[in-house]
PDB file of N, CA, C and O in Angstrom:
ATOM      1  N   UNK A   1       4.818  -0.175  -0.322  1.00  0.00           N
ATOM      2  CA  UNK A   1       5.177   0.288  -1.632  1.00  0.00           C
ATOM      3  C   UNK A   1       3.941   0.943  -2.240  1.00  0.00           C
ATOM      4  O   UNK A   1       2.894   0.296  -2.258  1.00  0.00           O
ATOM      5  N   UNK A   2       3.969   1.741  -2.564  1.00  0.00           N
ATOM      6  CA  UNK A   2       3.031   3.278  -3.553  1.00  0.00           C
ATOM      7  C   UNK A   2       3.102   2.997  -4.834  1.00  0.00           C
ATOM      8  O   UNK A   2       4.203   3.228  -5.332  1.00  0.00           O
ATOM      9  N   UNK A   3       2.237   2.546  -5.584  1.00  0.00           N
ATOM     10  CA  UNK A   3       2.004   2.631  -7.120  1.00  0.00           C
ATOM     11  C   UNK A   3       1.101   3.119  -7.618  1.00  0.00           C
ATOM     12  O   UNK A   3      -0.016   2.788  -7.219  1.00  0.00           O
ATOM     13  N   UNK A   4       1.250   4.222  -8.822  1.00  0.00           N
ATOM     14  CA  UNK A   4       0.210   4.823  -9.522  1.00  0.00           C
ATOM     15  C   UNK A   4      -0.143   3.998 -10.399  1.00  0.00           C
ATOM     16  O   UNK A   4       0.582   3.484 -11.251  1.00  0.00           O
ATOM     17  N   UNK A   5      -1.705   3.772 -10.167  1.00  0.00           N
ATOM     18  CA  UNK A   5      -2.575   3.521 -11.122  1.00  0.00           C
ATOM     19  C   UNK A   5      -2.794   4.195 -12.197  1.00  0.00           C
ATOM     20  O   UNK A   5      -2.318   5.328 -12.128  1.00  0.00           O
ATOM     21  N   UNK A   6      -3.565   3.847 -13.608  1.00  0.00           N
ATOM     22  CA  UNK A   6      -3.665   4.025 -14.510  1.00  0.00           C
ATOM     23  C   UNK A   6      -5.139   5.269 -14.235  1.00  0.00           C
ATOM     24  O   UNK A   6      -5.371   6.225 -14.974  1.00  0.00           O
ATOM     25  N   UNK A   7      -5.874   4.919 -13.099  1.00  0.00           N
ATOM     26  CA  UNK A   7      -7.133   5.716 -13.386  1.00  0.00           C
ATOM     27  C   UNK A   7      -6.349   6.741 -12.348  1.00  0.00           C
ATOM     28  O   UNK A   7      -7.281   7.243 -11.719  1.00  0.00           O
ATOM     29  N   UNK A   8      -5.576   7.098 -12.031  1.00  0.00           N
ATOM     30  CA  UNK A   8      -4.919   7.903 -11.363  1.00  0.00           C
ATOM     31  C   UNK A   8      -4.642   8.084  -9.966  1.00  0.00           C
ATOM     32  O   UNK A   8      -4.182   9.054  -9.363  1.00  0.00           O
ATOM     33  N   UNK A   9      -5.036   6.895  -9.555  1.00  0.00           N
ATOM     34  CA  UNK A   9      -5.227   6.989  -7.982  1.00  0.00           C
ATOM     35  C   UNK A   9      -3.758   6.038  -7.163  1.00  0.00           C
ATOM     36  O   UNK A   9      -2.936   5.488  -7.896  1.00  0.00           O
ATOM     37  N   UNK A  10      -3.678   6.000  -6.264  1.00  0.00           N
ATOM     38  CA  UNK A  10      -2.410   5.694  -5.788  1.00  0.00           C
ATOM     39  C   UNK A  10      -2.977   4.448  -4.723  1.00  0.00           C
ATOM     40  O   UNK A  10      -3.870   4.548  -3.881  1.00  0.00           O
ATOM     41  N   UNK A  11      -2.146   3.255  -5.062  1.00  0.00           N
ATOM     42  CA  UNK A  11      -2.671   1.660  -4.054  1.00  0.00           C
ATOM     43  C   UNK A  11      -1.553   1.740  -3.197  1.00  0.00           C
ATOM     44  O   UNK A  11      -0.583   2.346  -3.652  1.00  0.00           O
ATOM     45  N   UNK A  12      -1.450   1.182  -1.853  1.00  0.00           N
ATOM     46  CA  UNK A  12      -0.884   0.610  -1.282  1.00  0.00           C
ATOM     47  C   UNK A  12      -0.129  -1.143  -1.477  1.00  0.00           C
ATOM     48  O   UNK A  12      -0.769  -2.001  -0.870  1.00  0.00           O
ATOM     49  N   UNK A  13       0.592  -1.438  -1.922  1.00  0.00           N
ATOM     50  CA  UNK A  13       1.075  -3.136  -1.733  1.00  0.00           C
ATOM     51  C   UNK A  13       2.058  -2.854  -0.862  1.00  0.00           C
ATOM     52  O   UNK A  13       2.657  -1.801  -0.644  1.00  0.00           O
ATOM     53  N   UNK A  14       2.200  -4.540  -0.122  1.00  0.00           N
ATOM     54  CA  UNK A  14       3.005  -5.020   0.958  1.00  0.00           C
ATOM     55  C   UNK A  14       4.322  -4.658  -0.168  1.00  0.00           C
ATOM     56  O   UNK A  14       4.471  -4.239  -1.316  1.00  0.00           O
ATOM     57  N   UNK A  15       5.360  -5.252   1.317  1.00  0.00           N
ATOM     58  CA  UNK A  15       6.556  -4.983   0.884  1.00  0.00           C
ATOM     59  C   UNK A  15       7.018  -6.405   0.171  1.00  0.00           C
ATOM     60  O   UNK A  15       7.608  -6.382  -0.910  1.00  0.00           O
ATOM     61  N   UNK A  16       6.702  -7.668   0.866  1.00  0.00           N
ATOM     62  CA  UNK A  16       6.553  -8.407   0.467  1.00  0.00           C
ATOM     63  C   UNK A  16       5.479  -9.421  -0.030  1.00  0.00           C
ATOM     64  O   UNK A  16       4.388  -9.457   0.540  1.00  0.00           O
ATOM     65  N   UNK A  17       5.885 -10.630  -1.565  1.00  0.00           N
ATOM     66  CA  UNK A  17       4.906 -10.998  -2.097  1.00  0.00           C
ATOM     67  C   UNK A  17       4.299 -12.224  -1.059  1.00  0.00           C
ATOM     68  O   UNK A  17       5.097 -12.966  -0.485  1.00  0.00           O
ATOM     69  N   UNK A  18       3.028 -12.351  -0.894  1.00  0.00           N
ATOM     70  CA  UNK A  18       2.232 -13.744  -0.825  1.00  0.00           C
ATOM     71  C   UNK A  18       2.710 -15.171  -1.155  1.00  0.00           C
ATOM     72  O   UNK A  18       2.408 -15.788  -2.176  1.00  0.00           O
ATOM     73  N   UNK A  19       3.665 -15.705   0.061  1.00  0.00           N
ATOM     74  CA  UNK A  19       4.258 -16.670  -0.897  1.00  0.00           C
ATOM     75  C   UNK A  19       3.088 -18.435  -1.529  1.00  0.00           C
ATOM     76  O   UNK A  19       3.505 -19.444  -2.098  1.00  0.00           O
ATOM     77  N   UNK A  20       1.505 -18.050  -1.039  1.00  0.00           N
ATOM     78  CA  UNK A  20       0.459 -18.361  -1.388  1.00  0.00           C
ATOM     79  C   UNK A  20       0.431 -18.015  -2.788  1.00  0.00           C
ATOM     80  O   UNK A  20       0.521 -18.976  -3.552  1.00  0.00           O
ATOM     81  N   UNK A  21       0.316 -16.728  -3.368  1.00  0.00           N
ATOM     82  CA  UNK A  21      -0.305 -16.312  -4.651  1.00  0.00           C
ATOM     83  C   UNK A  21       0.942 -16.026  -5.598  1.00  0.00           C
ATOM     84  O   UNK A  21       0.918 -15.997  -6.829  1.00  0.00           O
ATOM     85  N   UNK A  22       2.175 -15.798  -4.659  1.00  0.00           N
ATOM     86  CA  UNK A  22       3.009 -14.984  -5.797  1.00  0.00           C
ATOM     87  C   UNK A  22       2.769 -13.501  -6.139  1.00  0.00           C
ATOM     88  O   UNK A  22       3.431 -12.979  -7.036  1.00  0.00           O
ATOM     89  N   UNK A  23       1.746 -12.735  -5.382  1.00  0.00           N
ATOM     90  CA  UNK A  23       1.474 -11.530  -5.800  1.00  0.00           C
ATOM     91  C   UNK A  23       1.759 -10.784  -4.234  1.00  0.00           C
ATOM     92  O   UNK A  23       1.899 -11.363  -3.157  1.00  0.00           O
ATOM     93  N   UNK A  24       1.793  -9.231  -4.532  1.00  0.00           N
ATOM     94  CA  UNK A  24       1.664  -8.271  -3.307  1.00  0.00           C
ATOM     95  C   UNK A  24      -0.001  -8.198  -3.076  1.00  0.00           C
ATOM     96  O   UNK A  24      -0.852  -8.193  -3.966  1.00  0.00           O
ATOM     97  N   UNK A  25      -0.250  -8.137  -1.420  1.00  0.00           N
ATOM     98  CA  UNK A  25      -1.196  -7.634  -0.813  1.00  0.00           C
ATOM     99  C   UNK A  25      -1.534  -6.504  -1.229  1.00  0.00           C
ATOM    100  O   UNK A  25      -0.627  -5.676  -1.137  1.00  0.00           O
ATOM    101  N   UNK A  26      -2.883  -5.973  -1.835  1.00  0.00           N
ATOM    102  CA  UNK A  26      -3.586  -4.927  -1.778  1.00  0.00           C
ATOM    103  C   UNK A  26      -4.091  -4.459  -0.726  1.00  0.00           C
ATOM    104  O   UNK A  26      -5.197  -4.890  -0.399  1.00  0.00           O
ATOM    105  N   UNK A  27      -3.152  -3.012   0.461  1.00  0.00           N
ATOM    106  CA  UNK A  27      -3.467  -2.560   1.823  1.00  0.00           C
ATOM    107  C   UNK A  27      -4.444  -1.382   1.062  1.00  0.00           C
ATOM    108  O   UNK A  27      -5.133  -1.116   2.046  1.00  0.00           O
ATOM    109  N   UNK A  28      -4.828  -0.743   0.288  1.00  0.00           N
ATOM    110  CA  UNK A  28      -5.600   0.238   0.062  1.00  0.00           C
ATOM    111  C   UNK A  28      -5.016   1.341  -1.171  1.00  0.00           C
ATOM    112  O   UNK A  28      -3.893   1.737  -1.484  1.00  0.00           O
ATOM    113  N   UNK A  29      -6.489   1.616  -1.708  1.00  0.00           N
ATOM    114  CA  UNK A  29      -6.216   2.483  -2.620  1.00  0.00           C
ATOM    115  C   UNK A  29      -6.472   4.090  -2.102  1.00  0.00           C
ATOM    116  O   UNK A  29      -7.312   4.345  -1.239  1.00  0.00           O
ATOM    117  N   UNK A  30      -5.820   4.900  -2.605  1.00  0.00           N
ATOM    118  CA  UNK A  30      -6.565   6.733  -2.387  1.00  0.00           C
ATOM    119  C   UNK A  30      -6.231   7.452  -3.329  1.00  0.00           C
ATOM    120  O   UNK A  30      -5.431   7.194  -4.228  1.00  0.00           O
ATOM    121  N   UNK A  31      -7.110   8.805  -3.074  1.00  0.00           N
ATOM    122  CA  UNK A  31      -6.968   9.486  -4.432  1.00  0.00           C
ATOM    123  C   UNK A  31      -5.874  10.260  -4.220  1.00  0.00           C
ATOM    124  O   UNK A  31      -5.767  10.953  -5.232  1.00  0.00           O
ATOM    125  N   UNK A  32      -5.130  10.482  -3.571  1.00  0.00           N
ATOM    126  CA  UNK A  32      -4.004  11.813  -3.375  1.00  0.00           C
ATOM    127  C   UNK A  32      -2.783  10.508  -2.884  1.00  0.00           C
ATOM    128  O   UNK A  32      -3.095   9.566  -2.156  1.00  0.00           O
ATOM    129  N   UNK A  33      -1.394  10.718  -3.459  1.00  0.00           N
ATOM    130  CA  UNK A  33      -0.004  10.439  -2.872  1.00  0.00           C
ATOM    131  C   UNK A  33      -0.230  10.696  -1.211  1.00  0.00           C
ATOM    132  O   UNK A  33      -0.452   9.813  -0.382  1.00  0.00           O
ATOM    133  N   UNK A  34      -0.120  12.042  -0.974  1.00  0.00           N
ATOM    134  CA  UNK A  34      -0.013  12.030   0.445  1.00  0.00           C
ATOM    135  C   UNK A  34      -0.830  11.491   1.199  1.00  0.00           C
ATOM    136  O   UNK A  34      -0.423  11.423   2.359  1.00  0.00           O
ATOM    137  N   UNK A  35      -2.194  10.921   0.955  1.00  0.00           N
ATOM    138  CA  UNK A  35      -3.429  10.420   1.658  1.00  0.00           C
ATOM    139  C   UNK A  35      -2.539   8.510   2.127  1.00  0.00           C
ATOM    140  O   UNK A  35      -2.572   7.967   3.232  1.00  0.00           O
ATOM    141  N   UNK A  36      -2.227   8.260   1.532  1.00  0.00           N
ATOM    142  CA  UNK A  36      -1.128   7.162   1.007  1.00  0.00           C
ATOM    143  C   UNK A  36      -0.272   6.599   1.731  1.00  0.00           C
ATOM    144  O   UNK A  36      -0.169   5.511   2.297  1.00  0.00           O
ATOM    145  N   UNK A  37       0.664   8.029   1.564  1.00  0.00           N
ATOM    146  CA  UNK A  37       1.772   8.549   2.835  1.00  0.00           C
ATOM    147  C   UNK A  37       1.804   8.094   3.455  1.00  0.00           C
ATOM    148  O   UNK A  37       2.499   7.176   3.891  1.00  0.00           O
ATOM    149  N   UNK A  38       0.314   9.090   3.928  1.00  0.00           N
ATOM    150  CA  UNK A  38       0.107   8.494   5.436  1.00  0.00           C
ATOM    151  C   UNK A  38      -0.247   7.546   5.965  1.00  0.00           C
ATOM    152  O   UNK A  38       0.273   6.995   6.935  1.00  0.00           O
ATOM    153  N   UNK A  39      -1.438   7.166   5.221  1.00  0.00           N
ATOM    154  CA  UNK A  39      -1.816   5.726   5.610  1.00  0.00           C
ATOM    155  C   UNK A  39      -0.546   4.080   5.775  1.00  0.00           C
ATOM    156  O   UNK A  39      -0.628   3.019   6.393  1.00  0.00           O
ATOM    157  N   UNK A  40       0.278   4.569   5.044  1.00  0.00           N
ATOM    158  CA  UNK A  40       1.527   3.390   4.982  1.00  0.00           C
ATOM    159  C   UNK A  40       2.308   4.331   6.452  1.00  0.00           C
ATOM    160  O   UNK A  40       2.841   3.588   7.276  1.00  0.00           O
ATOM    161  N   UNK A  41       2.344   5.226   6.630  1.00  0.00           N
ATOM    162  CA  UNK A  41       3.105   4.901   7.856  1.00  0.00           C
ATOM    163  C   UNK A  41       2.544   4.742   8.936  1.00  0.00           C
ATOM    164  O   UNK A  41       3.291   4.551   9.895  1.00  0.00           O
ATOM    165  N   UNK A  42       0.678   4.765   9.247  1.00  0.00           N
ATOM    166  CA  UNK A  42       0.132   4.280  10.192  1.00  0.00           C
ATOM    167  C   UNK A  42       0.735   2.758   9.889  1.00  0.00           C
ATOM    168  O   UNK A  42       1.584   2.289  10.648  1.00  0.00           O
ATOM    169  N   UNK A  43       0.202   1.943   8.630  1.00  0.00           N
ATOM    170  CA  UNK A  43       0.722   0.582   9.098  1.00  0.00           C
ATOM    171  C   UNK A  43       1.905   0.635   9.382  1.00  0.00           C
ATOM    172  O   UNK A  43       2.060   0.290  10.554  1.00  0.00           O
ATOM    173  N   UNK A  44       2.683   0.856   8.971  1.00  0.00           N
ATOM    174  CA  UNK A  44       4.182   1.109   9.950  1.00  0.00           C
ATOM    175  C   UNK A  44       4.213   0.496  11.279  1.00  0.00           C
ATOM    176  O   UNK A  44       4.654  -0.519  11.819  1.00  0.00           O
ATOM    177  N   UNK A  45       3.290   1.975  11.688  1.00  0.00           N
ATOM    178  CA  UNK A  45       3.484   2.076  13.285  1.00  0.00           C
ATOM    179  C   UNK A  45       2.911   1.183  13.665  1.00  0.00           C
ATOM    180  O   UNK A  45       3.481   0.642  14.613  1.00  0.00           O
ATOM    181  N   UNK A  46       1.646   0.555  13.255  1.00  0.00           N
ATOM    182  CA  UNK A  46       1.044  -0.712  13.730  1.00  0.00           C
ATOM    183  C   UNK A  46       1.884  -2.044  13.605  1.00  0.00           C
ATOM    184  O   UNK A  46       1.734  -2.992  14.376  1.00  0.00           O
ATOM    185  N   UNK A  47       2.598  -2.024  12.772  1.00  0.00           N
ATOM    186  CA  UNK A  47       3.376  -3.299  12.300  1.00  0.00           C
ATOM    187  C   UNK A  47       4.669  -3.894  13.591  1.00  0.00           C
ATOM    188  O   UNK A  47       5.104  -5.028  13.793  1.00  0.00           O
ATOM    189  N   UNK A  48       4.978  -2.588  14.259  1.00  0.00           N
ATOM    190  CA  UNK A  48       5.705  -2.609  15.310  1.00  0.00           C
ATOM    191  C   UNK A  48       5.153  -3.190  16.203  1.00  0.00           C
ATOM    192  O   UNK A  48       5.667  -4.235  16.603  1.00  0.00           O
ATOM    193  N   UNK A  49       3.748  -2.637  16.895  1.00  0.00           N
ATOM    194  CA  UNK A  49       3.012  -2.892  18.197  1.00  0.00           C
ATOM    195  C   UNK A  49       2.682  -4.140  18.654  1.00  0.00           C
ATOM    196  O   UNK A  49       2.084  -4.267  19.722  1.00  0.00           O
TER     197      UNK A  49
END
């Protein structure tokens, strides 16, 4: 899941929450949507392997 931040940059969170914290995993922040993109569908593809 892709959420815009307030300073304008775009985070990565899991799909699902931490049932430890109650919160989503922070996988990474970037400055561009598409930088994002992509990076969530490398984990994707890793998530399979």
């Amino acid at each position: 899941m892709i959420r815009k931040l307030k300073t304008g940059e775009f985070r990565i969170y899991s799909r699902h929450e931490d049932p430890r914290t109650g919160k989503r995993k922070n996988l990474g922040t970037f400055a561009t949507r598409e930088k994002a993109e992509e990076h969530e569908r490398a984990i994707q593809y890793f998530k399979q392997r």
